[in-house]
N, CA, C and O atoms as a GROMACS GRO file, in nm:
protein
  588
    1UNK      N    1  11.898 -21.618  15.138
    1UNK     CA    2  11.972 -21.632  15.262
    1UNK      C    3  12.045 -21.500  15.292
    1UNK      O    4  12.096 -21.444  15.195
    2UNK      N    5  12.060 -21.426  15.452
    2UNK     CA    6  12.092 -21.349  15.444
    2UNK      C    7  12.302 -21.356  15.434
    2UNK      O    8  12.375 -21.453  15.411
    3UNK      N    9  12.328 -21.259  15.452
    3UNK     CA   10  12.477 -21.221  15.394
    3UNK      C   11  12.527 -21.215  15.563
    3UNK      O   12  12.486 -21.158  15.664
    4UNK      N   13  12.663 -21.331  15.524
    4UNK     CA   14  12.747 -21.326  15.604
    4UNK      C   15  12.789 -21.179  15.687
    4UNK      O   16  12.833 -21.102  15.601
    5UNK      N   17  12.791 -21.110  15.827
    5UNK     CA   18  12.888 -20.965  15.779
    5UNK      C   19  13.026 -21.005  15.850
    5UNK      O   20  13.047 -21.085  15.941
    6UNK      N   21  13.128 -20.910  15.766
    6UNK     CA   22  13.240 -20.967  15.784
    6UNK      C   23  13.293 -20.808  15.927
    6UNK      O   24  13.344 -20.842  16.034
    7UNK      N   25  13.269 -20.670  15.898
    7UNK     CA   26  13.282 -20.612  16.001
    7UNK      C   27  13.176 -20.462  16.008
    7UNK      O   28  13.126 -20.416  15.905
    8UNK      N   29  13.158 -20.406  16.129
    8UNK     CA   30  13.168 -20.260  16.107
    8UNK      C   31  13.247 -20.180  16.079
    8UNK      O   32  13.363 -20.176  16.119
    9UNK      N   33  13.184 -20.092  15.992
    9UNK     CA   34  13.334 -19.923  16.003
    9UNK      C   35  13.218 -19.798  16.047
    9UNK      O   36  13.108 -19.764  16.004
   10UNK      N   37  13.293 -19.759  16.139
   10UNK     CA   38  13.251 -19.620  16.157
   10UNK      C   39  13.291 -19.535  16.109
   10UNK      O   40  13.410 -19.517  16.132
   11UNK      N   41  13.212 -19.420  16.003
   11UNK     CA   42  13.306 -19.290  16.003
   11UNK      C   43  13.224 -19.138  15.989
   11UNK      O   44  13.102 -19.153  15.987
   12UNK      N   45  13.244 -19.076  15.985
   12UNK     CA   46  13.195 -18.906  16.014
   12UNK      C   47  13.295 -18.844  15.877
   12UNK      O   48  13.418 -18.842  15.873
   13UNK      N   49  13.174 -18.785  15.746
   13UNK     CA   50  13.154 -18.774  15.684
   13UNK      C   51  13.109 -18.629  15.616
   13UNK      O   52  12.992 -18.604  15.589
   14UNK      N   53  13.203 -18.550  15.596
   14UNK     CA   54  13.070 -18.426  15.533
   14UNK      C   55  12.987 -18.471  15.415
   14UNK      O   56  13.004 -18.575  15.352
   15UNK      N   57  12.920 -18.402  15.400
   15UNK     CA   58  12.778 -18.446  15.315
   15UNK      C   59  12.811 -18.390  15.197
   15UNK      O   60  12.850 -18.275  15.176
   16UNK      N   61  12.787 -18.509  15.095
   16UNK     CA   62  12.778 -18.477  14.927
   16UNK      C   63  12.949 -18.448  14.915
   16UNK      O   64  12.987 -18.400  14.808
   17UNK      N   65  13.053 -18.475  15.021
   17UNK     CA   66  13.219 -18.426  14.964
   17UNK      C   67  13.271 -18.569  15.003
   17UNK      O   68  13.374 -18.539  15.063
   18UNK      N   69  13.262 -18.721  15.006
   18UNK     CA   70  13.351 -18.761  15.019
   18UNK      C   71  13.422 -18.817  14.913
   18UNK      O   72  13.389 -18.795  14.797
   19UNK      N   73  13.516 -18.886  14.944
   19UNK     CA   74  13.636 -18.872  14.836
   19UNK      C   75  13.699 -18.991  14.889
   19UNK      O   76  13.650 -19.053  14.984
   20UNK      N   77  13.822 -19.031  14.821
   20UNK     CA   78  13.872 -19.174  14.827
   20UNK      C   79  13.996 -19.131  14.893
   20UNK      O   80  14.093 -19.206  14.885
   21UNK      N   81  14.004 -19.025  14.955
   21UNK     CA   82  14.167 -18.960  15.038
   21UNK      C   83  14.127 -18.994  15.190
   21UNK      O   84  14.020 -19.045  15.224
   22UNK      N   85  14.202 -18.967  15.251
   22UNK     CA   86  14.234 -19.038  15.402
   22UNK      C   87  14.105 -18.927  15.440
   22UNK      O   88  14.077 -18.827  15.375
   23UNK      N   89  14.050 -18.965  15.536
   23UNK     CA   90  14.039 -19.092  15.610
   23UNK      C   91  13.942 -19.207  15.543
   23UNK      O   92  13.951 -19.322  15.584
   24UNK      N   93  13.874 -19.182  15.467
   24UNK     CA   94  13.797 -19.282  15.410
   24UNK      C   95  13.842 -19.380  15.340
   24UNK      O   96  13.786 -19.489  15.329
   25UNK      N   97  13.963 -19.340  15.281
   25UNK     CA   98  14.038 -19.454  15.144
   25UNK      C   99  14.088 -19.524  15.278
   25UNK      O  100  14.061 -19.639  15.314
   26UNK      N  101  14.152 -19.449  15.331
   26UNK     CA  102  14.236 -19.613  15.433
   26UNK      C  103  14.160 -19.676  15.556
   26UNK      O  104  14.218 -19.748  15.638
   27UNK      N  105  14.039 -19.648  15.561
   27UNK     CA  106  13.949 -19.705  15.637
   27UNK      C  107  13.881 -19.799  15.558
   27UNK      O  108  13.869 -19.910  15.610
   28UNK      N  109  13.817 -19.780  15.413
   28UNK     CA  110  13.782 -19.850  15.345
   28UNK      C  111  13.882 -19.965  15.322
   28UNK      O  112  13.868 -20.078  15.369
   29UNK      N  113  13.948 -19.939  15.272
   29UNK     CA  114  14.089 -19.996  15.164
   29UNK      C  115  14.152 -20.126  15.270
   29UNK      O  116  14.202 -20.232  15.232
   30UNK      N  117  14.136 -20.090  15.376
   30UNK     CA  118  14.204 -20.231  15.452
   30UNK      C  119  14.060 -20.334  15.482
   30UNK      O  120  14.076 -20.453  15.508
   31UNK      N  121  13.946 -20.283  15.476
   31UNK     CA  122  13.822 -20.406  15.458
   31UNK      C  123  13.784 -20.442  15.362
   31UNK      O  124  13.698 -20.530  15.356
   32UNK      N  125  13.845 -20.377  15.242
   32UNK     CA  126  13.823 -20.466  15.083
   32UNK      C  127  13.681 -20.411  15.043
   32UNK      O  128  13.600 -20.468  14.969
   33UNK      N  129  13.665 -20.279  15.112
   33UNK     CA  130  13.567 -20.210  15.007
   33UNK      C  131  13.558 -20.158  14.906
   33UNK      O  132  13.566 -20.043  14.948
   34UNK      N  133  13.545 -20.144  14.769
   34UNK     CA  134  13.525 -20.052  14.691
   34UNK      C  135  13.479 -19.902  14.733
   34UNK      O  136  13.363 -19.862  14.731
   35UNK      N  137  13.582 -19.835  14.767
   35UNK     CA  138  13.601 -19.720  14.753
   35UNK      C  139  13.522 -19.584  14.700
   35UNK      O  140  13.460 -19.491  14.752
   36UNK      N  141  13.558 -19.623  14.580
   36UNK     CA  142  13.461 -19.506  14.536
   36UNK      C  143  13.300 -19.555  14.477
   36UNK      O  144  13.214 -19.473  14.445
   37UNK      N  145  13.282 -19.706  14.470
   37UNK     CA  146  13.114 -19.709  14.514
   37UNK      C  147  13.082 -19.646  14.636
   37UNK      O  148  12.981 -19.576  14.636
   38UNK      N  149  13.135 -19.652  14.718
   38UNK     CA  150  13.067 -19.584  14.877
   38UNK      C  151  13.083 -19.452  14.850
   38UNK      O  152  12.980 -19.392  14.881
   39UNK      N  153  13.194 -19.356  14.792
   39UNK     CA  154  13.209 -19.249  14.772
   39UNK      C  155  13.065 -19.193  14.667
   39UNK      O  156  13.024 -19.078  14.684
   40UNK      N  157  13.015 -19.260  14.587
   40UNK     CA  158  12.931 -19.199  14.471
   40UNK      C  159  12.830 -19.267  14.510
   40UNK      O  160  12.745 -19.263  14.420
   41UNK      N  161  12.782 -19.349  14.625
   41UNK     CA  162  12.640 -19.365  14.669
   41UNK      C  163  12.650 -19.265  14.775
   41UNK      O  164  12.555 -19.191  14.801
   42UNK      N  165  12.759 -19.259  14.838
   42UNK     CA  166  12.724 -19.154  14.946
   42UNK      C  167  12.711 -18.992  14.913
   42UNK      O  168  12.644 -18.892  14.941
   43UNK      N  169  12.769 -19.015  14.871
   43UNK     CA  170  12.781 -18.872  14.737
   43UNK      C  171  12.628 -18.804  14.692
   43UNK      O  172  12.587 -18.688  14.689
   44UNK      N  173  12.558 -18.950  14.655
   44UNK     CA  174  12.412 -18.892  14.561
   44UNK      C  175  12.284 -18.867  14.665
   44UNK      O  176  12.180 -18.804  14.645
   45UNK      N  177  12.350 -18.974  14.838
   45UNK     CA  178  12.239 -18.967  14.899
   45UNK      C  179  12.221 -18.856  14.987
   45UNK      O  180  12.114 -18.817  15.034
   46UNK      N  181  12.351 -18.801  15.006
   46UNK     CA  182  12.301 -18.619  15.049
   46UNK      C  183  12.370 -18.491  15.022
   46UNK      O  184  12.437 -18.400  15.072
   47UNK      N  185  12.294 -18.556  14.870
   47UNK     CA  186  12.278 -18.391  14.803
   47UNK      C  187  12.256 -18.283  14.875
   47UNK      O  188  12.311 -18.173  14.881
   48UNK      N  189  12.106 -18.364  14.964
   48UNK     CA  190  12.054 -18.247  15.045
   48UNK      C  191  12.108 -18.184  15.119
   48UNK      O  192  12.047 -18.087  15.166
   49UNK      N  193  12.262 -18.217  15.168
   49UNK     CA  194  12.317 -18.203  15.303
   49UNK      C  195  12.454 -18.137  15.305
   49UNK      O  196  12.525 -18.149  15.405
   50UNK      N  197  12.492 -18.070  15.202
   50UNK     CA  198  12.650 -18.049  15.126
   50UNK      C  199  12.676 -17.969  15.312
   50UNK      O  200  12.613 -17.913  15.402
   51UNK      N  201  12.817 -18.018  15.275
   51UNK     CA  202  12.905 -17.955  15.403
   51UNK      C  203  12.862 -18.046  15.567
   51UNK      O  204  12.947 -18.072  15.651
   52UNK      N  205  12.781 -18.064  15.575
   52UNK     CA  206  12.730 -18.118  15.738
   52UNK      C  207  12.787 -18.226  15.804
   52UNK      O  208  12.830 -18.296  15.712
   53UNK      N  209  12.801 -18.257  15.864
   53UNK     CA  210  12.923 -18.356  15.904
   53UNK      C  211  12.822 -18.500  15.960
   53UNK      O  212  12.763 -18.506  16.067
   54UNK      N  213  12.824 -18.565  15.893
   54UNK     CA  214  12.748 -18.677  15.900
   54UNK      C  215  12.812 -18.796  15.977
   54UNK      O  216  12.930 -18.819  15.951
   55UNK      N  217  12.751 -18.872  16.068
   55UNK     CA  218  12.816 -19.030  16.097
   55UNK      C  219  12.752 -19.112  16.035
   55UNK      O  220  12.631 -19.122  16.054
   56UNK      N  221  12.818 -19.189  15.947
   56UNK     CA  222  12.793 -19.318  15.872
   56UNK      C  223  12.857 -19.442  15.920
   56UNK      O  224  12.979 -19.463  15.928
   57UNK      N  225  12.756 -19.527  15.954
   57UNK     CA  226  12.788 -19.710  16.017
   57UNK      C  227  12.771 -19.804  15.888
   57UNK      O  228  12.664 -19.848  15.845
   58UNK      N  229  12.878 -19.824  15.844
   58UNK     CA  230  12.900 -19.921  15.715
   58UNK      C  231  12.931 -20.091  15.774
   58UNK      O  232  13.021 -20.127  15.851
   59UNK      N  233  12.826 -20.174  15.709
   59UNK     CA  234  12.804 -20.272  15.718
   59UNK      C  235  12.907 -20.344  15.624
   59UNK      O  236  12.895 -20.339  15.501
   60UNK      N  237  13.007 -20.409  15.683
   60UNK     CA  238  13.114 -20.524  15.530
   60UNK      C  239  13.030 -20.665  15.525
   60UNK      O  240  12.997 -20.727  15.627
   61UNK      N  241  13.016 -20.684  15.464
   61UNK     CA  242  12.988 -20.848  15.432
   61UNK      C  243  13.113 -20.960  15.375
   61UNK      O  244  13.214 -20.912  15.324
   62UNK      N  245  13.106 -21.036  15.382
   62UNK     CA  246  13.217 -21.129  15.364
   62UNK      C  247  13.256 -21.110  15.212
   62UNK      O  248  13.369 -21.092  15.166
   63UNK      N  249  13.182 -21.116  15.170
   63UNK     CA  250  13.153 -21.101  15.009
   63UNK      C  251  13.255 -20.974  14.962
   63UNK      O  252  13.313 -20.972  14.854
   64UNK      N  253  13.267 -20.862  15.072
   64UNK     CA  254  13.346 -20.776  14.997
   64UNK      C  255  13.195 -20.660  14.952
   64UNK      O  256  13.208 -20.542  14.919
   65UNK      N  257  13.103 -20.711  14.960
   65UNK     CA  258  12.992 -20.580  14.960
   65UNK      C  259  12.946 -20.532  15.070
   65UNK      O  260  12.945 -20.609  15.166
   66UNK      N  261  12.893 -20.383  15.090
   66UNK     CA  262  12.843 -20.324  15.191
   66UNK      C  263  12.701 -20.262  15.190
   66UNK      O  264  12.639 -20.240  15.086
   67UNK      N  265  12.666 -20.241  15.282
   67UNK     CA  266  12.573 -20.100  15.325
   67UNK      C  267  12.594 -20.062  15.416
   67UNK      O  268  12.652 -20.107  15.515
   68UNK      N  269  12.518 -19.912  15.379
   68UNK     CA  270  12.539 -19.822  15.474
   68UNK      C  271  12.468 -19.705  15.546
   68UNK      O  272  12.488 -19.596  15.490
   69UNK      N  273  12.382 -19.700  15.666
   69UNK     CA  274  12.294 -19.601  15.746
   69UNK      C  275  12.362 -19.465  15.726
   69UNK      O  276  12.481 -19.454  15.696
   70UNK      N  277  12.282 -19.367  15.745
   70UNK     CA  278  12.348 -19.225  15.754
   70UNK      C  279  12.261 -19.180  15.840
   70UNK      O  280  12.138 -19.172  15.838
   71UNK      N  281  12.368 -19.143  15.944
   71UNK     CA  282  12.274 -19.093  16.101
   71UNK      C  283  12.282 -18.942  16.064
   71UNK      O  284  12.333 -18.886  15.968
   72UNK      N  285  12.209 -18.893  16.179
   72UNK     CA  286  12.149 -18.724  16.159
   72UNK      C  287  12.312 -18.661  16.204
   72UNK      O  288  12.407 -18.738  16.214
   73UNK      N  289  12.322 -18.548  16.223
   73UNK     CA  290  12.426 -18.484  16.257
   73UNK      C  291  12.463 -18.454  16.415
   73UNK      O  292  12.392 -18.391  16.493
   74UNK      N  293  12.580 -18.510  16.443
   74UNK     CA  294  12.596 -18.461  16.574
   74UNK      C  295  12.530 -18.364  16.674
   74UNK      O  296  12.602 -18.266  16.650
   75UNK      N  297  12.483 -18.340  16.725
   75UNK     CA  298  12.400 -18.278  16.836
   75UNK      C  299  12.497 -18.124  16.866
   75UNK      O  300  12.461 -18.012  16.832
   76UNK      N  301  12.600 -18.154  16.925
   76UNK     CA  302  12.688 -18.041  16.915
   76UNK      C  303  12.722 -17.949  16.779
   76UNK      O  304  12.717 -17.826  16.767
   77UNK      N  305  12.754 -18.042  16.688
   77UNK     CA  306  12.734 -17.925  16.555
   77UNK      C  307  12.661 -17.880  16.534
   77UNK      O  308  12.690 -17.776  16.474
   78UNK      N  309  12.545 -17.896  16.550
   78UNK     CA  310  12.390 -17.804  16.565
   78UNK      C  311  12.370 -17.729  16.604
   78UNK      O  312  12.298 -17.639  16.559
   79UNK      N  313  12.448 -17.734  16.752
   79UNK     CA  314  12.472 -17.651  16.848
   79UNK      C  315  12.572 -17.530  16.797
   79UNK      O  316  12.552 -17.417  16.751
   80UNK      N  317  12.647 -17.579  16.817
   80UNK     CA  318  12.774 -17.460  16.723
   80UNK      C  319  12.691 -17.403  16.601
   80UNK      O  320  12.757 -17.312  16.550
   81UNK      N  321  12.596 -17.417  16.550
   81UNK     CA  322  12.565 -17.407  16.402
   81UNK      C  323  12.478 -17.309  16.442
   81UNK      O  324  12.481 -17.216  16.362
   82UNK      N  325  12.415 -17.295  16.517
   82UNK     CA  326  12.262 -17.200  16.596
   82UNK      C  327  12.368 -17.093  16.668
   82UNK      O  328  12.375 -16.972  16.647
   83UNK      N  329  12.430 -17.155  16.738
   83UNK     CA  330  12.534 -17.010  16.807
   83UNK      C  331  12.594 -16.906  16.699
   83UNK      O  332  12.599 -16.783  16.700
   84UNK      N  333  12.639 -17.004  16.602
   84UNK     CA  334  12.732 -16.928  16.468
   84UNK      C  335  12.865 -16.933  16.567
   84UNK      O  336  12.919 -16.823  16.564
   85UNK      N  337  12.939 -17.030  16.657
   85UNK     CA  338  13.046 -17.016  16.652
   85UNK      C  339  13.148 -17.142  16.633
   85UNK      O  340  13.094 -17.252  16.626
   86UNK      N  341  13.286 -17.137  16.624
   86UNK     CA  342  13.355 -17.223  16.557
   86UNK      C  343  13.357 -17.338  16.658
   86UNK      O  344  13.342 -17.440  16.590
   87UNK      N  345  13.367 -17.369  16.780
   87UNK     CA  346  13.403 -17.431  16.943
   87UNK      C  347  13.354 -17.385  17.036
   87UNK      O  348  13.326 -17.266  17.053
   88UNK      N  349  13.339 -17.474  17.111
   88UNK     CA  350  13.264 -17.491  17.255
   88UNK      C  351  13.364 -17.394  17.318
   88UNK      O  352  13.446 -17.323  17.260
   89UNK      N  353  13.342 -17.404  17.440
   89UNK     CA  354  13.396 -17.321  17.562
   89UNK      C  355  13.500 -17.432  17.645
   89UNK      O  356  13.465 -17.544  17.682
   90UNK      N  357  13.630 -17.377  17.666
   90UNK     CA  358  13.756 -17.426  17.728
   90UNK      C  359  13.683 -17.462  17.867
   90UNK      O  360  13.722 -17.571  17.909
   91UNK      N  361  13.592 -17.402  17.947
   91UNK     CA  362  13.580 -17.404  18.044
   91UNK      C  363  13.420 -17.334  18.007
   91UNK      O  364  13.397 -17.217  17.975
   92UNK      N  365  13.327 -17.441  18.021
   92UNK     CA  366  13.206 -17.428  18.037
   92UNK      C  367  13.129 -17.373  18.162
   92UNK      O  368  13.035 -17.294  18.145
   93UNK      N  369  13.163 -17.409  18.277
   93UNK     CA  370  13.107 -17.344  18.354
   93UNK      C  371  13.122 -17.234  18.414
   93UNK      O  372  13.044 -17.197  18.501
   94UNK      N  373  13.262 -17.141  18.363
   94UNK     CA  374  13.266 -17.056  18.378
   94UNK      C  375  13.268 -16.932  18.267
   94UNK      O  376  13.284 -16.819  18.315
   95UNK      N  377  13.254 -16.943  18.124
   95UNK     CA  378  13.275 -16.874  18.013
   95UNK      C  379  13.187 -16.950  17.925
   95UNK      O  380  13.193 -17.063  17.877
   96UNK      N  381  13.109 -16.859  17.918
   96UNK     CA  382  12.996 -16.867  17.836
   96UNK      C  383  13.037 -16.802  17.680
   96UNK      O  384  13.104 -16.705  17.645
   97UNK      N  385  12.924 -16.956  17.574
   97UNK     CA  386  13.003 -16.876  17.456
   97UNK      C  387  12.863 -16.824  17.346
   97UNK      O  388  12.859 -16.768  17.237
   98UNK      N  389  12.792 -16.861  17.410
   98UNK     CA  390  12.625 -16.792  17.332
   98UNK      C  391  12.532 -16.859  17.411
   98UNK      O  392  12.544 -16.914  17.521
   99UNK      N  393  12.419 -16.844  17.325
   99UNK     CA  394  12.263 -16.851  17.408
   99UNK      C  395  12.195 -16.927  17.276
   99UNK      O  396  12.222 -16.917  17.157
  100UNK      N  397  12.115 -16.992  17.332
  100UNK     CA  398  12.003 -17.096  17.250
  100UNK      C  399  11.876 -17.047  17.330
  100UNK      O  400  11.894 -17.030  17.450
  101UNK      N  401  11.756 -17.023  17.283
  101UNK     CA  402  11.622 -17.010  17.280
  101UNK      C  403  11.596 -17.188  17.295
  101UNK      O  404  11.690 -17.267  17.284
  102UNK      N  405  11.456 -17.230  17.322
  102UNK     CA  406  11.398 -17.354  17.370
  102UNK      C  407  11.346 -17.364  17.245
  102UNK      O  408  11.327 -17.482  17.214
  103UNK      N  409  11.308 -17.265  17.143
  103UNK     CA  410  11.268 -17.273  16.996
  103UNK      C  411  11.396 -17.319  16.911
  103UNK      O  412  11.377 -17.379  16.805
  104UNK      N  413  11.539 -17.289  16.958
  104UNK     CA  414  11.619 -17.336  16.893
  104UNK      C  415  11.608 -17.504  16.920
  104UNK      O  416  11.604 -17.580  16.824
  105UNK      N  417  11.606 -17.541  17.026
  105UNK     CA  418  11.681 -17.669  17.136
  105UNK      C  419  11.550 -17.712  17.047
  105UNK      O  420  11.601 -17.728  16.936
  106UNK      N  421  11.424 -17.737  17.036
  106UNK     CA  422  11.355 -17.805  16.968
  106UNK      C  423  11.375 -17.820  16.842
  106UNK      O  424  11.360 -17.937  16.806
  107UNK      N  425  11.404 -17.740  16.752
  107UNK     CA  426  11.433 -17.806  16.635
  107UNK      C  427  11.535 -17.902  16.619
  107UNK      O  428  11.541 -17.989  16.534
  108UNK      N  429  11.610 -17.879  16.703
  108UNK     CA  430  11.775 -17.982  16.705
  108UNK      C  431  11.703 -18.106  16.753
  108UNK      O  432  11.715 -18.204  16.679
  109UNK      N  433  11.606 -18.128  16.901
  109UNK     CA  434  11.566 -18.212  16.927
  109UNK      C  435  11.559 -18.322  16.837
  109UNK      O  436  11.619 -18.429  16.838
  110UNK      N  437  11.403 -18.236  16.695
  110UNK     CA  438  11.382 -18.279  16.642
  110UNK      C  439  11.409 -18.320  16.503
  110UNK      O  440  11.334 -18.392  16.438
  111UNK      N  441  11.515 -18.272  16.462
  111UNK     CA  442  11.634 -18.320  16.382
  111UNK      C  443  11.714 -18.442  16.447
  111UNK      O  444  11.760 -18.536  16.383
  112UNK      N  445  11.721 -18.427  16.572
  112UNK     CA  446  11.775 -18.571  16.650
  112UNK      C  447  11.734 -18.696  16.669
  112UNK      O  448  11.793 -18.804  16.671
  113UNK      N  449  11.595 -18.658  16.685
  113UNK     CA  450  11.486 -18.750  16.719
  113UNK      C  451  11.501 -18.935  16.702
  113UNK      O  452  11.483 -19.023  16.786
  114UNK      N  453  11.539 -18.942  16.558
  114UNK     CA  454  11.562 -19.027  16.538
  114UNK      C  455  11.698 -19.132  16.591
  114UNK      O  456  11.702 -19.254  16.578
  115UNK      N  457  11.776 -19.066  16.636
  115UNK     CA  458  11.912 -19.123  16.636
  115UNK      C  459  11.934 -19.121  16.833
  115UNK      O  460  12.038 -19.160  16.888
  116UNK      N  461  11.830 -19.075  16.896
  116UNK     CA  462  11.813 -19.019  17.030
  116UNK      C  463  11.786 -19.182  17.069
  116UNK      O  464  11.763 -19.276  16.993
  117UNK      N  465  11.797 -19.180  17.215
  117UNK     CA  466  11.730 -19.271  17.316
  117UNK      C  467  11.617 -19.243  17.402
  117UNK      O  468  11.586 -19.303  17.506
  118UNK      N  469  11.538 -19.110  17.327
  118UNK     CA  470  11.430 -19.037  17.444
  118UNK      C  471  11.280 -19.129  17.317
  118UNK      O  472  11.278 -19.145  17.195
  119UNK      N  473  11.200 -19.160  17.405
  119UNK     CA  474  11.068 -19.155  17.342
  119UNK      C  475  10.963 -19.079  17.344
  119UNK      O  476  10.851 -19.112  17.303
  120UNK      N  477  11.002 -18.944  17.405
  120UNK     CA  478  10.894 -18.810  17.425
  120UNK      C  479  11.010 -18.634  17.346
  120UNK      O  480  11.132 -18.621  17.346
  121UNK      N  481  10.967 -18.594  17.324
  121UNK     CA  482  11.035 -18.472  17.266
  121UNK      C  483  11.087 -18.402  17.357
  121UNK      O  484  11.198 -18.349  17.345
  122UNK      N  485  11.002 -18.391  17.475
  122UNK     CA  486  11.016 -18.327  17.578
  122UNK      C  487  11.130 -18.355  17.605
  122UNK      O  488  11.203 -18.256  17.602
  123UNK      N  489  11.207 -18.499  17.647
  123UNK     CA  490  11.307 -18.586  17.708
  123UNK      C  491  11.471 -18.545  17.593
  123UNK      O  492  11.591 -18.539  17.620
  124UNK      N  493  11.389 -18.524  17.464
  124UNK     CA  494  11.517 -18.537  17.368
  124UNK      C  495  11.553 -18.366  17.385
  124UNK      O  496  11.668 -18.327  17.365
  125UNK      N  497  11.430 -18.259  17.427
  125UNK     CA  498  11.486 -18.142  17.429
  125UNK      C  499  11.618 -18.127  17.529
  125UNK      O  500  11.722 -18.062  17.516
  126UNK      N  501  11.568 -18.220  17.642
  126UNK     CA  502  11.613 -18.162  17.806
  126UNK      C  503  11.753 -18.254  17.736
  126UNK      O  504  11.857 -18.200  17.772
  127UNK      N  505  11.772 -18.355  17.662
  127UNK     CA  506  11.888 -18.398  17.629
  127UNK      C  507  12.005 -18.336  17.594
  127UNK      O  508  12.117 -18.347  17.643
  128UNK      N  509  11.936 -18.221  17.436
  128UNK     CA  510  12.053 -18.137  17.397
  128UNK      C  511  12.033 -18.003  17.464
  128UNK      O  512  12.077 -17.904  17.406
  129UNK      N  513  11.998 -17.995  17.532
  129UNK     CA  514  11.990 -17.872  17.656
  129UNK      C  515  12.118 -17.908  17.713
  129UNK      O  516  12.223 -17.845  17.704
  130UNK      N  517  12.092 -18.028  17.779
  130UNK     CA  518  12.199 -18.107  17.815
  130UNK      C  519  12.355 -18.061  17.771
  130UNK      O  520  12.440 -18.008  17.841
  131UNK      N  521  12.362 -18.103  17.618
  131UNK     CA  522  12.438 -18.111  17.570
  131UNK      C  523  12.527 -17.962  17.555
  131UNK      O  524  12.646 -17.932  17.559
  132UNK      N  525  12.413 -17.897  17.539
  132UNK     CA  526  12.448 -17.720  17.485
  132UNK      C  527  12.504 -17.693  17.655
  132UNK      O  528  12.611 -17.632  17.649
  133UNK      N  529  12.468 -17.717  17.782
  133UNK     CA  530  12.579 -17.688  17.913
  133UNK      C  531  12.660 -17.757  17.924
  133UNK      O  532  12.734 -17.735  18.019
  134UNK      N  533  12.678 -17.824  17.874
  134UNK     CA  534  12.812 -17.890  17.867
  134UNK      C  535  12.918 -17.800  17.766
  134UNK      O  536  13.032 -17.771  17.801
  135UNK      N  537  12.878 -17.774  17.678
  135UNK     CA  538  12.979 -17.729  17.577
  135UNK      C  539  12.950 -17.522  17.632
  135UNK      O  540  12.985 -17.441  17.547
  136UNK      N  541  12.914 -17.489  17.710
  136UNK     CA  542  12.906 -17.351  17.769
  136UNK      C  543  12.783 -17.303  17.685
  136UNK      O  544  12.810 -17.183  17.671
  137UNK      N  545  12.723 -17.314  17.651
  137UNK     CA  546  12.589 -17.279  17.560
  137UNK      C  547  12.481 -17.226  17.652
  137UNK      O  548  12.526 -17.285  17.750
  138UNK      N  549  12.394 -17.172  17.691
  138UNK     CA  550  12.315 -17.182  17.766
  138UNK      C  551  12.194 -17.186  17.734
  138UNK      O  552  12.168 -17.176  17.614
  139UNK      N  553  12.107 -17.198  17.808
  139UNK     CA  554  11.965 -17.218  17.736
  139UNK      C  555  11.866 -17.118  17.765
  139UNK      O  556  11.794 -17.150  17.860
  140UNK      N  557  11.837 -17.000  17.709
  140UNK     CA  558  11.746 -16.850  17.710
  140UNK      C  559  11.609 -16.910  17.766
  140UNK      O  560  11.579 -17.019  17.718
  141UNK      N  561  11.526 -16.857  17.854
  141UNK     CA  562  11.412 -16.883  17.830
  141UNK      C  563  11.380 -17.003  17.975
  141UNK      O  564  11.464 -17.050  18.052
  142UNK      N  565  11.215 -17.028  17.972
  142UNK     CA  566  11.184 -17.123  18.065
  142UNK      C  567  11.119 -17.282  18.013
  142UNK      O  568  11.031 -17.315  17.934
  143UNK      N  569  11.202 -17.345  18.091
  143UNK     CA  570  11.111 -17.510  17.908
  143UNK      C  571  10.988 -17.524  17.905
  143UNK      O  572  10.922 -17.540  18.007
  144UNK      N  573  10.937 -17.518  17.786
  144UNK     CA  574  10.783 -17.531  17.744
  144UNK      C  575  10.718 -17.598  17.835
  144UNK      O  576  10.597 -17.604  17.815
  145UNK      N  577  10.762 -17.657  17.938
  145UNK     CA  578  10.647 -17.798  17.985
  145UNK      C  579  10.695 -17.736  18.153
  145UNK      O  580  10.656 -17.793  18.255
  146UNK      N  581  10.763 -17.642  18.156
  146UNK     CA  582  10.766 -17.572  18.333
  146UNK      C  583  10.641 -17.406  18.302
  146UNK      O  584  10.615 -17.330  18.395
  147UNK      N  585  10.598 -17.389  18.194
  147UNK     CA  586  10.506 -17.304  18.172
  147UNK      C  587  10.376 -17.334  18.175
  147UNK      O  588  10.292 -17.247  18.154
   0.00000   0.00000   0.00000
C-alpha cells in the first residue's frame, strides 16, 4: 500500500555541502525529518555536482520518512556561470552585463531539458534566451532555426 504523505518541503541546495545548519536543519526539524539522513543521501547523490545550487522537492510521509527529487540547476545560474559574472543587471534593458553565443543557450537548454515545459529544444532554447534578457545577458549570434 502506498504511504500516506504528510507534506512538501522545498529547498535549494548546493551540491555534495549540505549540512544540518539553517536553512535545512530548521526546515527539516519542524516536519520530523531526520536530518542528517537527508544530509548524507543528499550528500552521496551529487558528488558529481560539488558547489551548484540545486532545488530539491522533499516528499514527508506521515510515517516521519521521506524522498527526495533533485532538479537540474536554475536556468539563471547557468547563465551567470557562462558570463563568469556574480549578478544580473540592476536594469536590464539598459546595461548590459555579457553576451551568450546560441552554442552557449543550447547547452543550458539542454541541461534544462528535463525540468522545462518545452517539448522541442528549439522552444527550451528561445526559453533561456528568454531568461538571459531578462537578467541583461544578451544573446550573440542568429538562432539556429532563423538560418
Amino acid at each position: 500500500m502506498a504511504k500516506e504523505i504528510a507534506t512538501y518541503v522545498k529547498l535549494q541546495v548546493k551540491g555534495a555541502q549540505a549540512n544540518p545548519a539553517p536553512p535545512i536543519g530548521p526546515a527539516l526539524g519542524s516536519k520530523g525529518v531526520n536530518i542528517m539522513e537527508f544530509c548524507k543521501q543528499f550528500n552521496a547523490r551529487t558528488q558529481d555536482k560539488p558547489g551548484q545550487l540545486l532545488p530539491v522537492l522533499l516528499t514527508v510521509f506521515t510515517d516521519k520518512s521521506f524522498e527526495f527529487v533533485i532538479k537540474t540547476p536554475p536556468a539563471p545560474n547557468l547563465l551567470l556561470e557562462a558570463v563568469k559574472v556574480k549578478s544580473g543587471s540592476a536594469e536590464p534593458n539598459r546595461k548590459k552585463i555579457g553576451s551568450v553565443t546560441w552554442d552557449q543557450v543550447k547547452t543550458i537548454a539542454e541541461i534544462k531539458m528535463p525540468d522545462l515545459n518545452a517539448f522541442t529544444l528549439q522552444s527550451a532554447m528561445s526559453m533561456v534566451a528568454g531568461t538571459a534578457r531578462s537578467m541583461g545577458i544578451t544573446v550573440s549570434g542568429t538562432p539556429p532555426w532563423e538560418q
